[in-house]
C-alpha positions in Angstrom: -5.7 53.7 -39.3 -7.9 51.1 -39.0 -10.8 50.9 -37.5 -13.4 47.6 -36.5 -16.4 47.6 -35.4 -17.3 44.0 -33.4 -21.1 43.6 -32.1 -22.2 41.3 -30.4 -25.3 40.2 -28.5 -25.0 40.9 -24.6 -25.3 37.8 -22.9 -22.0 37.1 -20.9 -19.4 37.8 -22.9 -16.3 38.8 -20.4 -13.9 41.4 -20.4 -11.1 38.3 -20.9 -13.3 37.1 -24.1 -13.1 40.8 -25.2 -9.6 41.7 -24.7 -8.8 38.2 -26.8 -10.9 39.4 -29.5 -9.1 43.0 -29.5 -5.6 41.2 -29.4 -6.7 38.9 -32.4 -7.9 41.3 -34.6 -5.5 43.5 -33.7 -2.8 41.1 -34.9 -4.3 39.5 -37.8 -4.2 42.9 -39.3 -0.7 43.9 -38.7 -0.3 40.1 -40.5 -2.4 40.4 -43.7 -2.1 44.3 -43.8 0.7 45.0 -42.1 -0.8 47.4 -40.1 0.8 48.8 -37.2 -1.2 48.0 -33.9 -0.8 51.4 -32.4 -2.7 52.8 -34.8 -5.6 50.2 -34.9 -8.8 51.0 -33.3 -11.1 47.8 -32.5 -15.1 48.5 -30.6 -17.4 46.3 -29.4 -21.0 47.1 -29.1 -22.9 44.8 -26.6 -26.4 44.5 -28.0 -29.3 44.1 -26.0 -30.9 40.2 -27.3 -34.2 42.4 -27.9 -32.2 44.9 -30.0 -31.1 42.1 -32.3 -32.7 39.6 -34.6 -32.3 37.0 -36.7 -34.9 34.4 -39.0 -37.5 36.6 -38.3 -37.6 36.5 -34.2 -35.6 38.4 -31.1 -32.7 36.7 -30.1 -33.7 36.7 -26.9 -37.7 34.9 -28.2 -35.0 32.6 -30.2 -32.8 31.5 -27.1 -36.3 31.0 -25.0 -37.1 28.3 -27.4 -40.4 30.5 -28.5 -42.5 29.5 -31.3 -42.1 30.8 -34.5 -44.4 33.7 -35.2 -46.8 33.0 -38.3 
């Protein structure tokens, strides 16, 4: 049984967008694995930009253009 875990940062990503992304993975295992897609489980967590970081800032400080902190 697989099982994948997808987060990603909640700024507008629609239920279409989603249900793509749960086809895709979906398949591409039952390709490389030969996994059977009724017994694959894909999640995505939506993440809050202030609940996710990267290169030292908030993604949300990042996507506002702020200035680096020191």
């Amino acid at each position: 049984m697989p099982y994948v875990n997808v987060r990603v940062t909640k700024d507008g990503v629609t239920r279409d967008q989603k249900a793509r992304i749960i086809a895709g993975i979906t398949r591409l295992l039952g390709e490389v694995l030969g996994k059977k897609p009724e017994h694959t489980h894909i999640v995505i967590d939506e993440v809050e930009l202030d609940n996710w970081g990267f290169a030292g800032q908030l993604t949300s400080d990042l996507r506002a253009g702020a200035p680096r902190p020191e």
